[in-house]
PDB file of N, CA, C and O in Angstrom:
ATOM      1  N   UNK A   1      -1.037 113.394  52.703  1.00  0.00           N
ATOM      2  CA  UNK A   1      -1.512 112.525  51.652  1.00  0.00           C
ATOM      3  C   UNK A   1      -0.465 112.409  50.541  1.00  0.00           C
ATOM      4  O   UNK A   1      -0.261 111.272  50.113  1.00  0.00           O
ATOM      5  N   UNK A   2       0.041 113.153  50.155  1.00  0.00           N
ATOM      6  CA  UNK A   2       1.262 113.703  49.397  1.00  0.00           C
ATOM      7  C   UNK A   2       2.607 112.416  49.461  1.00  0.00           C
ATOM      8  O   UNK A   2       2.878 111.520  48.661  1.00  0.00           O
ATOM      9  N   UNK A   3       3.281 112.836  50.852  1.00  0.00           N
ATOM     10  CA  UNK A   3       3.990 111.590  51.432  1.00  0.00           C
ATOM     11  C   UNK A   3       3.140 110.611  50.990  1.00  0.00           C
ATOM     12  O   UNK A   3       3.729 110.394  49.931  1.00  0.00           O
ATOM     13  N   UNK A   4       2.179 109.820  50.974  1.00  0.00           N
ATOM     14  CA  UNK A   4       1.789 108.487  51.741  1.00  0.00           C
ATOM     15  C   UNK A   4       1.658 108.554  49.863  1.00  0.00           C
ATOM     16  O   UNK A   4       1.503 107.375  49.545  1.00  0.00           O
ATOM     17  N   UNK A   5       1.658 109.166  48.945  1.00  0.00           N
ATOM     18  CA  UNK A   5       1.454 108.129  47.685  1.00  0.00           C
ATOM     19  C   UNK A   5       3.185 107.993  47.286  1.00  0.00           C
ATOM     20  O   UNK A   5       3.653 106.973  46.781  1.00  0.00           O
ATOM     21  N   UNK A   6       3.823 108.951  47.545  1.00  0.00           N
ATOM     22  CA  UNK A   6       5.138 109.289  47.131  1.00  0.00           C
ATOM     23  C   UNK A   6       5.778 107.486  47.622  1.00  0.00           C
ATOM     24  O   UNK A   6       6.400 106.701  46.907  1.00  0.00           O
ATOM     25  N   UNK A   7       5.389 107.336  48.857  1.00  0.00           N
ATOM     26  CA  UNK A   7       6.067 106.085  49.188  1.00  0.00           C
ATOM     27  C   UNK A   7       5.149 104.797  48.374  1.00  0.00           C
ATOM     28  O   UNK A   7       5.663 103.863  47.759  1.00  0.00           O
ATOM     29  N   UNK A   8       4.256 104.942  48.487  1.00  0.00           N
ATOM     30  CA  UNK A   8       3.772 103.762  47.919  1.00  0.00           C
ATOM     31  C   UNK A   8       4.290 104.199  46.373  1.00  0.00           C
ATOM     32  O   UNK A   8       5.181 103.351  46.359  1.00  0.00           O
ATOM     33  N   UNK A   9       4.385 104.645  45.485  1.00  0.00           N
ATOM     34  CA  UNK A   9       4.892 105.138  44.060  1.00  0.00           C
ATOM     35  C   UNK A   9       6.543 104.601  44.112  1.00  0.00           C
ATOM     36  O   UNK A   9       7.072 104.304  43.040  1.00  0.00           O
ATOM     37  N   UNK A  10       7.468 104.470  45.619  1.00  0.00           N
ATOM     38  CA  UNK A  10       8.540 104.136  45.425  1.00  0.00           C
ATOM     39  C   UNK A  10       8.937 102.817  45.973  1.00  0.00           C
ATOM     40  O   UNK A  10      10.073 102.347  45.914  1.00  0.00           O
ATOM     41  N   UNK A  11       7.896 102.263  46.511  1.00  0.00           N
ATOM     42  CA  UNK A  11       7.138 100.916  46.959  1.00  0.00           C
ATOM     43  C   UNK A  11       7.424 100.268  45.943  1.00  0.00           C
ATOM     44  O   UNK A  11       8.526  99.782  45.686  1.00  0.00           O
ATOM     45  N   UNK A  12       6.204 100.206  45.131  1.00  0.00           N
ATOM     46  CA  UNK A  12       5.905  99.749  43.597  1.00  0.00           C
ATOM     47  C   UNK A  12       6.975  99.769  42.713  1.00  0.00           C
ATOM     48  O   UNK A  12       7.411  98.775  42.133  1.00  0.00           O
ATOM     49  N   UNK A  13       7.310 100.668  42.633  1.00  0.00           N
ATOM     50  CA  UNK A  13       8.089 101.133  42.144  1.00  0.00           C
ATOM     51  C   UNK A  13       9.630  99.931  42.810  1.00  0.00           C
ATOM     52  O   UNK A  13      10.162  99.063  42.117  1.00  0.00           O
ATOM     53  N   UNK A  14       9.832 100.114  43.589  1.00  0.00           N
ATOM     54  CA  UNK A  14      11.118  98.725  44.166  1.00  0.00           C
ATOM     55  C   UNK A  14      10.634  97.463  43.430  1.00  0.00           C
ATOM     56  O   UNK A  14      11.308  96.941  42.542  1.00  0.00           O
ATOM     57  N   UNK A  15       9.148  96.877  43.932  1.00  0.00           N
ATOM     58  CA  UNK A  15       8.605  95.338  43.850  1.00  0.00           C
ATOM     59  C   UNK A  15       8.991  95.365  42.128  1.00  0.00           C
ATOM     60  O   UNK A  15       9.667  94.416  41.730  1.00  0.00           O
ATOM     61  N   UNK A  16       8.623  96.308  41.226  1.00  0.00           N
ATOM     62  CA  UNK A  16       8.570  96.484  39.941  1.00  0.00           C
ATOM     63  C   UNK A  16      10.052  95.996  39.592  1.00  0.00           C
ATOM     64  O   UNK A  16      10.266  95.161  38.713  1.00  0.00           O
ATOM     65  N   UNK A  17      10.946  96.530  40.278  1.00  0.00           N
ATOM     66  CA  UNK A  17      12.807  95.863  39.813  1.00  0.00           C
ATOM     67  C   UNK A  17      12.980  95.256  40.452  1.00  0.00           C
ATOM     68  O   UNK A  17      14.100  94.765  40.313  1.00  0.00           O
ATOM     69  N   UNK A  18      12.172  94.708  41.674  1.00  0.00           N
ATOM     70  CA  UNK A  18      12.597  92.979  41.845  1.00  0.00           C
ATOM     71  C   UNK A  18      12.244  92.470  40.923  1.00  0.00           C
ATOM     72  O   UNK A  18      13.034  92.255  40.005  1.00  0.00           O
ATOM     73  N   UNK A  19      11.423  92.240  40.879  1.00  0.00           N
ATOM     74  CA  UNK A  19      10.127  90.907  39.888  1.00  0.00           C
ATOM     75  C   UNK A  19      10.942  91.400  38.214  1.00  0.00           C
ATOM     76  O   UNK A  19      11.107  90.367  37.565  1.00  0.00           O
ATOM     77  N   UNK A  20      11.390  92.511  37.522  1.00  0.00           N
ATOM     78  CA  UNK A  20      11.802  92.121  36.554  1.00  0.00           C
ATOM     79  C   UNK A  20      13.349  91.503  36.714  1.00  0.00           C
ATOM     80  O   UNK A  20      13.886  90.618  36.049  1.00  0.00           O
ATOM     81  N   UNK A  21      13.846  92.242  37.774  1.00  0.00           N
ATOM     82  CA  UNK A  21      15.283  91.324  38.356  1.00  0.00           C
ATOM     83  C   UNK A  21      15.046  89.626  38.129  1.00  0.00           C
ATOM     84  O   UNK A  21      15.986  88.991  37.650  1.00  0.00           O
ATOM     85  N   UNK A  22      14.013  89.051  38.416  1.00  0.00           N
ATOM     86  CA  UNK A  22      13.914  87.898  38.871  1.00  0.00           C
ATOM     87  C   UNK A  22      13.143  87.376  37.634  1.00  0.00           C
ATOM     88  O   UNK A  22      12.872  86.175  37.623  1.00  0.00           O
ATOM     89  N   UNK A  23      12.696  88.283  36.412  1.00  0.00           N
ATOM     90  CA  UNK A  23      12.126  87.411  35.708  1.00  0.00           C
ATOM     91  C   UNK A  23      13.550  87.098  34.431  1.00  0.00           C
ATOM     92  O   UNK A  23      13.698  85.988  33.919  1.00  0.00           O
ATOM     93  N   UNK A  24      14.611  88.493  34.054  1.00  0.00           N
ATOM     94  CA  UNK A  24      15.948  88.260  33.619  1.00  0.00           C
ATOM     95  C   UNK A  24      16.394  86.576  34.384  1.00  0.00           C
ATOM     96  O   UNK A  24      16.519  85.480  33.837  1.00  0.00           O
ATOM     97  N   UNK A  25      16.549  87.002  35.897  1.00  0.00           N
ATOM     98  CA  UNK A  25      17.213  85.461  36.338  1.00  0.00           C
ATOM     99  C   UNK A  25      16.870  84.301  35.749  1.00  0.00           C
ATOM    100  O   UNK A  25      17.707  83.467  35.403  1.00  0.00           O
ATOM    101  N   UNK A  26      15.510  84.155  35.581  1.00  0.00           N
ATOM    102  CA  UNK A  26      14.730  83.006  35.543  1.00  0.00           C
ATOM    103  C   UNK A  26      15.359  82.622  33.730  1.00  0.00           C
ATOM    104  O   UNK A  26      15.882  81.582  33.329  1.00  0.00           O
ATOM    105  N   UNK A  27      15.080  83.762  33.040  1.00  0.00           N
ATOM    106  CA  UNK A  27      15.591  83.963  31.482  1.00  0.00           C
ATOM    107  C   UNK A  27      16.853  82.977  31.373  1.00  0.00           C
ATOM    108  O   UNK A  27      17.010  81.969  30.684  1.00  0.00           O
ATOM    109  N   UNK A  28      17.787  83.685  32.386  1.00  0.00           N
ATOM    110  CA  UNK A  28      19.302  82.991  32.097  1.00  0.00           C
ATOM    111  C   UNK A  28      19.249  81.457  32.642  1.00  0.00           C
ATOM    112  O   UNK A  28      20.299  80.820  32.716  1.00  0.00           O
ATOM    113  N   UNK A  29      18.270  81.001  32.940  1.00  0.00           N
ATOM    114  CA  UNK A  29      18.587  80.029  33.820  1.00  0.00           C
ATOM    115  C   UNK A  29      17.517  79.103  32.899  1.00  0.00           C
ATOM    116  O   UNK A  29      17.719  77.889  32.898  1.00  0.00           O
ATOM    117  N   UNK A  30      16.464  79.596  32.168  1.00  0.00           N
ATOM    118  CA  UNK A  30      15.798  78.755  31.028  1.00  0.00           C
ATOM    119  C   UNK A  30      16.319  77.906  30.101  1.00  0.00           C
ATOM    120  O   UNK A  30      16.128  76.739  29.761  1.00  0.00           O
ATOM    121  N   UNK A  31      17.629  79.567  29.517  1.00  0.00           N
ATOM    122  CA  UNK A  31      18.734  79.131  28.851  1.00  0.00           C
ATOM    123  C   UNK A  31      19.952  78.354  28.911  1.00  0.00           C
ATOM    124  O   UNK A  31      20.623  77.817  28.029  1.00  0.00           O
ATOM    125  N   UNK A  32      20.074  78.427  30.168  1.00  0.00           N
ATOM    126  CA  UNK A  32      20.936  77.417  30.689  1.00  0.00           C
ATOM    127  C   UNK A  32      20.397  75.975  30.330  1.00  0.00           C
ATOM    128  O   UNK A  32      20.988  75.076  29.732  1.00  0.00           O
ATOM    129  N   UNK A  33      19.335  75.990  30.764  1.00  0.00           N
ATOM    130  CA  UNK A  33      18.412  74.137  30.936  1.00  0.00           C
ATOM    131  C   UNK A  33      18.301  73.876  29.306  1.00  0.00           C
ATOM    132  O   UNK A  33      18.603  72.807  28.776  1.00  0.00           O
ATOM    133  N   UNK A  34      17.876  74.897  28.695  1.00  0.00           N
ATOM    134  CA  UNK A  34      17.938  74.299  27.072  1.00  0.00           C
ATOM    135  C   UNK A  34      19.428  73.835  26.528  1.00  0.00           C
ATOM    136  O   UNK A  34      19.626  72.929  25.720  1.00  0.00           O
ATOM    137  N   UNK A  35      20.451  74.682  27.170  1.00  0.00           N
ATOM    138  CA  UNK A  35      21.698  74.146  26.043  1.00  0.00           C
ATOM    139  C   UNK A  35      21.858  72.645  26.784  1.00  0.00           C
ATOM    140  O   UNK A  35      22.037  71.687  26.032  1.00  0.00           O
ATOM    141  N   UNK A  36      21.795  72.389  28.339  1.00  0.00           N
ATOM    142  CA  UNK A  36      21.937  71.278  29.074  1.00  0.00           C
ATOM    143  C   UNK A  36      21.061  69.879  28.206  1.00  0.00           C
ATOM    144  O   UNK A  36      21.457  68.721  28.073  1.00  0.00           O
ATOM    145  N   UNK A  37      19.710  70.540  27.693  1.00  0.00           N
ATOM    146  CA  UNK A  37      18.820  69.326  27.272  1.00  0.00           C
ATOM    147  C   UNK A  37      19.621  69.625  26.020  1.00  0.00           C
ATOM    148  O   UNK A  37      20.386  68.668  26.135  1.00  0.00           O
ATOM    149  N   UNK A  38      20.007  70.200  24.963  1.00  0.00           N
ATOM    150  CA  UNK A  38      20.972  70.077  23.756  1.00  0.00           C
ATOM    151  C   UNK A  38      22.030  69.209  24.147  1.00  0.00           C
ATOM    152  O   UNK A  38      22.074  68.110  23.594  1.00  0.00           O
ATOM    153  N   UNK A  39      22.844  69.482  24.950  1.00  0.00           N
ATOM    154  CA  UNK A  39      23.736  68.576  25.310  1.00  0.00           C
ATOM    155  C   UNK A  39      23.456  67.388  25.707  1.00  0.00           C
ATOM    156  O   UNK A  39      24.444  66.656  25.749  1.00  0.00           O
ATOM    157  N   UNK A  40      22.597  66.973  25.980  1.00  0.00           N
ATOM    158  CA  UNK A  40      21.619  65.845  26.721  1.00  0.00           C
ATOM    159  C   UNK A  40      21.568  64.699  25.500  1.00  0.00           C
ATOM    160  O   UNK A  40      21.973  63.540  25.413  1.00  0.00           O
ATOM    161  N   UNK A  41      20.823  65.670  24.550  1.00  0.00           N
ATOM    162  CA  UNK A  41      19.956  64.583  23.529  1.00  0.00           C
ATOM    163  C   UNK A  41      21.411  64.291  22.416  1.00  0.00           C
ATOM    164  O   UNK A  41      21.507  63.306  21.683  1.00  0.00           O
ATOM    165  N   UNK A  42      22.429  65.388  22.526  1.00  0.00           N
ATOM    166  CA  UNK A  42      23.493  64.654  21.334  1.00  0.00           C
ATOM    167  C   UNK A  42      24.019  63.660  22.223  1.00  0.00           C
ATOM    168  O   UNK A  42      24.223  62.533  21.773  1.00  0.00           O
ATOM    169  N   UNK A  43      24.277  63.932  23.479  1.00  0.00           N
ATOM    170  CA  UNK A  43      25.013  62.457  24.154  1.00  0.00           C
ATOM    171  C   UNK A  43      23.935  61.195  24.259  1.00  0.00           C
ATOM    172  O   UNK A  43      24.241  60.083  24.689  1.00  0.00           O
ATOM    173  N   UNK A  44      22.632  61.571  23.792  1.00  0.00           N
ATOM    174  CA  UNK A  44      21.664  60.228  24.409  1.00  0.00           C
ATOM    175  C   UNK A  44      22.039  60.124  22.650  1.00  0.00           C
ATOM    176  O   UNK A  44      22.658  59.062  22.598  1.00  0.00           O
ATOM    177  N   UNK A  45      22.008  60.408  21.920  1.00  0.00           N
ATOM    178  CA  UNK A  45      21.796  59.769  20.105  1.00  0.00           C
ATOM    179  C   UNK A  45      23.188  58.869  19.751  1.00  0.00           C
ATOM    180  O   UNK A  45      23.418  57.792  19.200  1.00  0.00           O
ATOM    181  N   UNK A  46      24.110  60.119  20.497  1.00  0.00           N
ATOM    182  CA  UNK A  46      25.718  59.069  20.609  1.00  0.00           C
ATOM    183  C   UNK A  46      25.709  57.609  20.965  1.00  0.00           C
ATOM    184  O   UNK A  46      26.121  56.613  20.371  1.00  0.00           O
ATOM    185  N   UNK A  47      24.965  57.835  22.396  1.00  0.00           N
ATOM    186  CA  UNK A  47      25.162  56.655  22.993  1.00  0.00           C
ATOM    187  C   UNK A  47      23.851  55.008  22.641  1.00  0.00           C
ATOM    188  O   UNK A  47      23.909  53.789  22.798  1.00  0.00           O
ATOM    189  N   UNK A  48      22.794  56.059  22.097  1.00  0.00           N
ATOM    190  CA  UNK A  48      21.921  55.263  20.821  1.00  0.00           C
ATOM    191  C   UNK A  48      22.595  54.705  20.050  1.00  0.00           C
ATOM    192  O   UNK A  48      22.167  53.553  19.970  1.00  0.00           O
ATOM    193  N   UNK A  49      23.496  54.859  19.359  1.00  0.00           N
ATOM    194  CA  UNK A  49      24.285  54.405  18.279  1.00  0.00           C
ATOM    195  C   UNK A  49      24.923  53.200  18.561  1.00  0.00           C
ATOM    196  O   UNK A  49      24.800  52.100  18.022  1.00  0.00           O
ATOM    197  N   UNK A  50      25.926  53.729  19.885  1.00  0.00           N
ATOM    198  CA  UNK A  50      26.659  52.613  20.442  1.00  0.00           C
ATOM    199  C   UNK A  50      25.824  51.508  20.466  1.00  0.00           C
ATOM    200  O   UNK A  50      25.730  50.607  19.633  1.00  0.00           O
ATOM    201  N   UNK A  51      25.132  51.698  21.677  1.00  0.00           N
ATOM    202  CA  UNK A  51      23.623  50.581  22.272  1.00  0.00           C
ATOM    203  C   UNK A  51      23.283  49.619  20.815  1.00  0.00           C
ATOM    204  O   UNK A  51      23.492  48.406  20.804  1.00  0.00           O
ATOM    205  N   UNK A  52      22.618  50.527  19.371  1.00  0.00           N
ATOM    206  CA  UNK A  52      22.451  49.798  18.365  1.00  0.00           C
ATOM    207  C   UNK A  52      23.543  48.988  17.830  1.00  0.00           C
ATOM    208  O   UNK A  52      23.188  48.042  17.126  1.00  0.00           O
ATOM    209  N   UNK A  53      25.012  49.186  18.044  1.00  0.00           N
ATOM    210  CA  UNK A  53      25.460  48.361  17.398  1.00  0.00           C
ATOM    211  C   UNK A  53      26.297  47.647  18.404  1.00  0.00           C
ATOM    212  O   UNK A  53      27.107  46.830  17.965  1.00  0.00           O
ATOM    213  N   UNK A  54      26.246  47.772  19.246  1.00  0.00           N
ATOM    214  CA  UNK A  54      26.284  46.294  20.323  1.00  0.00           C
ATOM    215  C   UNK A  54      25.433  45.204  20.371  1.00  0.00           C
ATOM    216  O   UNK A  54      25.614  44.020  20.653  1.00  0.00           O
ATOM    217  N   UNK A  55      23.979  46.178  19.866  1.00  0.00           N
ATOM    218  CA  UNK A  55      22.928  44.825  19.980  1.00  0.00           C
ATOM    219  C   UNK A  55      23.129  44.010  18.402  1.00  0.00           C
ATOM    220  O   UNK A  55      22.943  42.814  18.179  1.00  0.00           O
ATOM    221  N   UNK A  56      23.427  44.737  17.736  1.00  0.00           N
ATOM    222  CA  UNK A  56      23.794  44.351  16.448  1.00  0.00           C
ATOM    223  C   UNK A  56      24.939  43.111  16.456  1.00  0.00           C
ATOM    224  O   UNK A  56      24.756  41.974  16.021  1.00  0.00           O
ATOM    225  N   UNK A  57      26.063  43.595  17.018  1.00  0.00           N
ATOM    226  CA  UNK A  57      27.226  42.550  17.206  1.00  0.00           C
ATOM    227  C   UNK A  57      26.905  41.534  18.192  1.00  0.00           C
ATOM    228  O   UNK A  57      27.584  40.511  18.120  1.00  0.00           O
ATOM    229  N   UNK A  58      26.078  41.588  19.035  1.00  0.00           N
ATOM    230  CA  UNK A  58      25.158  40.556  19.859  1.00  0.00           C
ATOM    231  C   UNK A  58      25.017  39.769  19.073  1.00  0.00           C
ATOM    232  O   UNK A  58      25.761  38.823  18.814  1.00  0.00           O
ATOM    233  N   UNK A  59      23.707  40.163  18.433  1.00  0.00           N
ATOM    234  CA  UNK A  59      22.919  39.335  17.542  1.00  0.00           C
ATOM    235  C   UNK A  59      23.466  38.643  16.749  1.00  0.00           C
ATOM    236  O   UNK A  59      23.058  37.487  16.629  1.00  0.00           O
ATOM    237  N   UNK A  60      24.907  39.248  15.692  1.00  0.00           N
ATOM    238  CA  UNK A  60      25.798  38.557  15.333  1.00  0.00           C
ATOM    239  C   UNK A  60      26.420  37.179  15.758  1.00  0.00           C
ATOM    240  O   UNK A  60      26.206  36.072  15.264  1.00  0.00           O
ATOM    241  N   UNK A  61      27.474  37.621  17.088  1.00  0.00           N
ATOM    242  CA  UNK A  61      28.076  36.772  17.661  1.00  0.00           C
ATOM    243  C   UNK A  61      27.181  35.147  17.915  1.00  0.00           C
ATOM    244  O   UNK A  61      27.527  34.020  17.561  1.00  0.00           O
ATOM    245  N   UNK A  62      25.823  35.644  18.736  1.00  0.00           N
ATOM    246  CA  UNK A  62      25.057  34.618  18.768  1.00  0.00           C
ATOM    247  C   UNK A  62      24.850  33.500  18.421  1.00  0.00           C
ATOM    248  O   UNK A  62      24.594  32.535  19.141  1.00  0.00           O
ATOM    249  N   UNK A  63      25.010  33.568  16.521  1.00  0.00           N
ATOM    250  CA  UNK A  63      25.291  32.434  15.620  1.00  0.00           C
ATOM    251  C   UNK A  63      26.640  31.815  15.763  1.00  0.00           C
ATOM    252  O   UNK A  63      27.705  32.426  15.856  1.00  0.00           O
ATOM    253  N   UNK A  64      26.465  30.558  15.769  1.00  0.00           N
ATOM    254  CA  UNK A  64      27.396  29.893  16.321  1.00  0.00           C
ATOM    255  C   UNK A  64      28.271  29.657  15.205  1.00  0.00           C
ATOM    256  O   UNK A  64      29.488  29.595  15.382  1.00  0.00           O
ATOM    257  N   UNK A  65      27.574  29.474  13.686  1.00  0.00           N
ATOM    258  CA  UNK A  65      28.629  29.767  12.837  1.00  0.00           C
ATOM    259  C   UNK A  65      29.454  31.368  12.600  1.00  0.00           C
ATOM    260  O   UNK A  65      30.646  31.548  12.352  1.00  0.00           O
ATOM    261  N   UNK A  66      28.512  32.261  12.751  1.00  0.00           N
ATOM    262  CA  UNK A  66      29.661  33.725  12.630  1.00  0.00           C
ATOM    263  C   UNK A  66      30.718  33.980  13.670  1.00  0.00           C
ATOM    264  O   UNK A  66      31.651  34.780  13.605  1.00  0.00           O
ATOM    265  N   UNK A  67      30.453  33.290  14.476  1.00  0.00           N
ATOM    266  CA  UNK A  67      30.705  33.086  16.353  1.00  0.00           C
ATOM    267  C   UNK A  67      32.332  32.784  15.991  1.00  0.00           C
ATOM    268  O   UNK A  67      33.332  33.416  16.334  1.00  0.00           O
ATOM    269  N   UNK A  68      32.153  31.167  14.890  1.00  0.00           N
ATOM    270  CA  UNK A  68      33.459  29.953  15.239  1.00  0.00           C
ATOM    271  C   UNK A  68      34.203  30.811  13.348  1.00  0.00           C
ATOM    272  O   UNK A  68      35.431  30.876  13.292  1.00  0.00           O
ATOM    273  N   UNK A  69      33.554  31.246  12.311  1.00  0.00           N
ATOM    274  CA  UNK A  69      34.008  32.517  11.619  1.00  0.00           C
ATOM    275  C   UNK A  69      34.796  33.491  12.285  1.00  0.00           C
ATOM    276  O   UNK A  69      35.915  33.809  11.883  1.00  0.00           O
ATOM    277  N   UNK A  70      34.227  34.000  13.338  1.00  0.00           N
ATOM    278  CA  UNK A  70      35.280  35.438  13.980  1.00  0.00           C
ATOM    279  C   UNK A  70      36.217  34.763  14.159  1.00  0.00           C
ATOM    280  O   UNK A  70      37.267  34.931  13.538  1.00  0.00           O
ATOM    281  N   UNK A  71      35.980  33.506  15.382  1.00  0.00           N
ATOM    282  CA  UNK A  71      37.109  33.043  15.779  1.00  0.00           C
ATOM    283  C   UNK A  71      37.914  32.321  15.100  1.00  0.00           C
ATOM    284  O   UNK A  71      38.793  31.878  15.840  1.00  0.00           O
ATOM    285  N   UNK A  72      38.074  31.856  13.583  1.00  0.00           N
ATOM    286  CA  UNK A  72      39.083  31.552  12.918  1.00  0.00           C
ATOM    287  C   UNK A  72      39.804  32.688  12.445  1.00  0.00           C
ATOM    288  O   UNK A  72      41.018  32.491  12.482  1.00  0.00           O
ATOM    289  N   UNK A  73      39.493  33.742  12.039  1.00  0.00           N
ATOM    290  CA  UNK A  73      39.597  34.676  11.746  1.00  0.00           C
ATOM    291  C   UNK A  73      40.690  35.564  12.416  1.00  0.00           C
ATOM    292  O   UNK A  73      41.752  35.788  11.835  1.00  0.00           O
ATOM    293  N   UNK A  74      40.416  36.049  13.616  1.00  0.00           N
ATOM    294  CA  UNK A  74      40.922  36.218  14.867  1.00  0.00           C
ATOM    295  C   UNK A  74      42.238  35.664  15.075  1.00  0.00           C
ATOM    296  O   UNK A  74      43.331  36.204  14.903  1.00  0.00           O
ATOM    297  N   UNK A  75      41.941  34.424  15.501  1.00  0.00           N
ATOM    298  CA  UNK A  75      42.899  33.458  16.288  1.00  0.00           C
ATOM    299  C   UNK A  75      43.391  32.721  15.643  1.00  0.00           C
ATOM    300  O   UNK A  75      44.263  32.005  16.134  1.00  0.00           O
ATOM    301  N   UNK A  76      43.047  32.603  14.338  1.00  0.00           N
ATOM    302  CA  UNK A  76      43.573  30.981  13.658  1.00  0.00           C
ATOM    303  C   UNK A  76      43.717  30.003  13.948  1.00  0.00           C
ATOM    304  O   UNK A  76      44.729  29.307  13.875  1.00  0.00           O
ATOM    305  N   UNK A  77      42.323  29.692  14.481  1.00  0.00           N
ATOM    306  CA  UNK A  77      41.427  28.759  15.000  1.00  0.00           C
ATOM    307  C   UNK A  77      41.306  27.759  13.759  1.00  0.00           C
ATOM    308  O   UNK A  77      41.001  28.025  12.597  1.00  0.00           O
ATOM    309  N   UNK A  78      41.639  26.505  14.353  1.00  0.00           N
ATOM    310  CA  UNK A  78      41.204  25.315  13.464  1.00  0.00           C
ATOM    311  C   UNK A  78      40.376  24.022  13.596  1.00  0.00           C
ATOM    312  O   UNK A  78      41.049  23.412  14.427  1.00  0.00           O
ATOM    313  N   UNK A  79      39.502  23.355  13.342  1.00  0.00           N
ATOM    314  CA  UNK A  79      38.693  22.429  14.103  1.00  0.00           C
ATOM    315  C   UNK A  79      39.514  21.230  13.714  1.00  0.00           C
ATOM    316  O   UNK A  79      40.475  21.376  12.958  1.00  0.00           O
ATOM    317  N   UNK A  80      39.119  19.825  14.288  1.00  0.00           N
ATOM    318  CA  UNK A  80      39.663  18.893  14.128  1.00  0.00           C
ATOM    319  C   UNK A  80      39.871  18.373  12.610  1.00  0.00           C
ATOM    320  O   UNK A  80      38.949  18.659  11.846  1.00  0.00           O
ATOM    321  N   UNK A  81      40.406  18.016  12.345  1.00  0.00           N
ATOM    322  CA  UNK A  81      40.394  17.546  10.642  1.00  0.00           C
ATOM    323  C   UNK A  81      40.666  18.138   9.693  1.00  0.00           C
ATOM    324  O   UNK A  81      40.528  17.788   8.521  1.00  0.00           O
ATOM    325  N   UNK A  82      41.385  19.802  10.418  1.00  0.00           N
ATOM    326  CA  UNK A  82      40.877  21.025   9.626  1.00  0.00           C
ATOM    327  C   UNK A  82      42.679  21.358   9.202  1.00  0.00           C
ATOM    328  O   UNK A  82      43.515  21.596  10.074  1.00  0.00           O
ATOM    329  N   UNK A  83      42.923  21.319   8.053  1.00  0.00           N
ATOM    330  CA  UNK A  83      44.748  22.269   7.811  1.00  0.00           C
ATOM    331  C   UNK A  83      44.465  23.887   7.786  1.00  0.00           C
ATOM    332  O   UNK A  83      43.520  24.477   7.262  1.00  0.00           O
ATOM    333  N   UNK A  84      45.505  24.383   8.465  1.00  0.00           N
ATOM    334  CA  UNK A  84      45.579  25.939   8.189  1.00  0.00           C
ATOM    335  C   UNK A  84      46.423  26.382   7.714  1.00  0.00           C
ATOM    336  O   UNK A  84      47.513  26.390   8.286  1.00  0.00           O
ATOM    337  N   UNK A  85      46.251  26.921   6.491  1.00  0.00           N
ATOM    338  CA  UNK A  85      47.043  27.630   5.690  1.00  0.00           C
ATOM    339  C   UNK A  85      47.238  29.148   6.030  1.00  0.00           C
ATOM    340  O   UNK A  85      46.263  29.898   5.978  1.00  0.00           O
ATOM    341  N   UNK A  86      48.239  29.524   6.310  1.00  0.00           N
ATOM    342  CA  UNK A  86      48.671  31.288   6.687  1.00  0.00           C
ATOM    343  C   UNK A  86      49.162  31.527   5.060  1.00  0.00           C
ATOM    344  O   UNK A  86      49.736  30.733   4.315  1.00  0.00           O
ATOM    345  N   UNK A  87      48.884  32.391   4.901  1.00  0.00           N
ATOM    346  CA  UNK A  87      49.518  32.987   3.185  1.00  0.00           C
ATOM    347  C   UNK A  87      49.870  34.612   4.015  1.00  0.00           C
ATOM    348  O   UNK A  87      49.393  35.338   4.887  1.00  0.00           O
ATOM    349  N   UNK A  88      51.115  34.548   2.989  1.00  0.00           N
ATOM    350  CA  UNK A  88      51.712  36.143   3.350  1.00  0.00           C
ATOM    351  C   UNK A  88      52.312  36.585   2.406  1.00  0.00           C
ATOM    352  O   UNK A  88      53.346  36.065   1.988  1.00  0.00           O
ATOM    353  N   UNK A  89      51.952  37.279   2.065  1.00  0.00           N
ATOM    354  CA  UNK A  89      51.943  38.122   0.529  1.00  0.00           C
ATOM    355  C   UNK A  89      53.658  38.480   0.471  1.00  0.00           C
ATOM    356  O   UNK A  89      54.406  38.638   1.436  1.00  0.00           O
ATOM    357  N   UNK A  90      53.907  38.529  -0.617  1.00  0.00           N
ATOM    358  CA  UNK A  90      55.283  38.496  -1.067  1.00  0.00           C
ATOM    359  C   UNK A  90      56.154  40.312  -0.828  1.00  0.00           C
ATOM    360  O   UNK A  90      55.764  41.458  -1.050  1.00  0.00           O
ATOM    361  N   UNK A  91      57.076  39.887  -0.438  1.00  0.00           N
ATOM    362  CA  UNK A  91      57.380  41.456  -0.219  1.00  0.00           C
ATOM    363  C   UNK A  91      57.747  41.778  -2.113  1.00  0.00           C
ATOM    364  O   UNK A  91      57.869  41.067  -3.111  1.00  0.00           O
ATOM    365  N   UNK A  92      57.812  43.268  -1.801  1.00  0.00           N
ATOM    366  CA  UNK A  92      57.893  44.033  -3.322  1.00  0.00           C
ATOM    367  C   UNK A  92      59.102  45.050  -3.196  1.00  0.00           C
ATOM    368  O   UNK A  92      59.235  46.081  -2.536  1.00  0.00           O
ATOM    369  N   UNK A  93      59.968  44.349  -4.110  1.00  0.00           N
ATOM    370  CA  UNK A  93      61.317  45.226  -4.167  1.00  0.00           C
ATOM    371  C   UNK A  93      61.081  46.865  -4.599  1.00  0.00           C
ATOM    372  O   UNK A  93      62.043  47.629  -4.674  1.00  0.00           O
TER     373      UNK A  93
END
């Protein structure tokens, strides 16, 4: 009788340092998934930003006057009827 608890006592005793073996694993691997979702949500807010101001410069461009604005701007773009003056600032001795 002696034997037969001794083993079950070193039985238990094993299952007992698996299962906390495996509840440490599980620990490191929780921690792992949280810094991953940290890393997650600063690259999703980054790329929020972008997204907002693309739709922003969308919305911009759209208008056909801010549109033919950029593009004078830009290009020195002129419409028919239109003189373009370039000014260039004076050099400074």
């Amino acid at each position: 009788m002696g034997a037969m608890r001794f083993f079950v006592v070193i039985f238990l005793t094993v299952v007992l340092a698996f299962l906390v073996s495996q509840l440490f694993a599980l620990n490191s691997q929780r921690v792992n998934y949280q810094e991953q979702i940290t890393k997650a949500s600063a690259e999703g807010a980054v790329l929020k930003e972008e997204n907002d101001s693309i739709v922003q410069d969308l919305e911009y461009y759209q208008s056909e006057e801010n549109l033919s604005k950029e593009l004078r701007a830009q290009f020195n773009y002129r419409g028919q009827n239109e003189e373009l003056l370039i000014l260039v600032p004076a050099k400074e001795d």
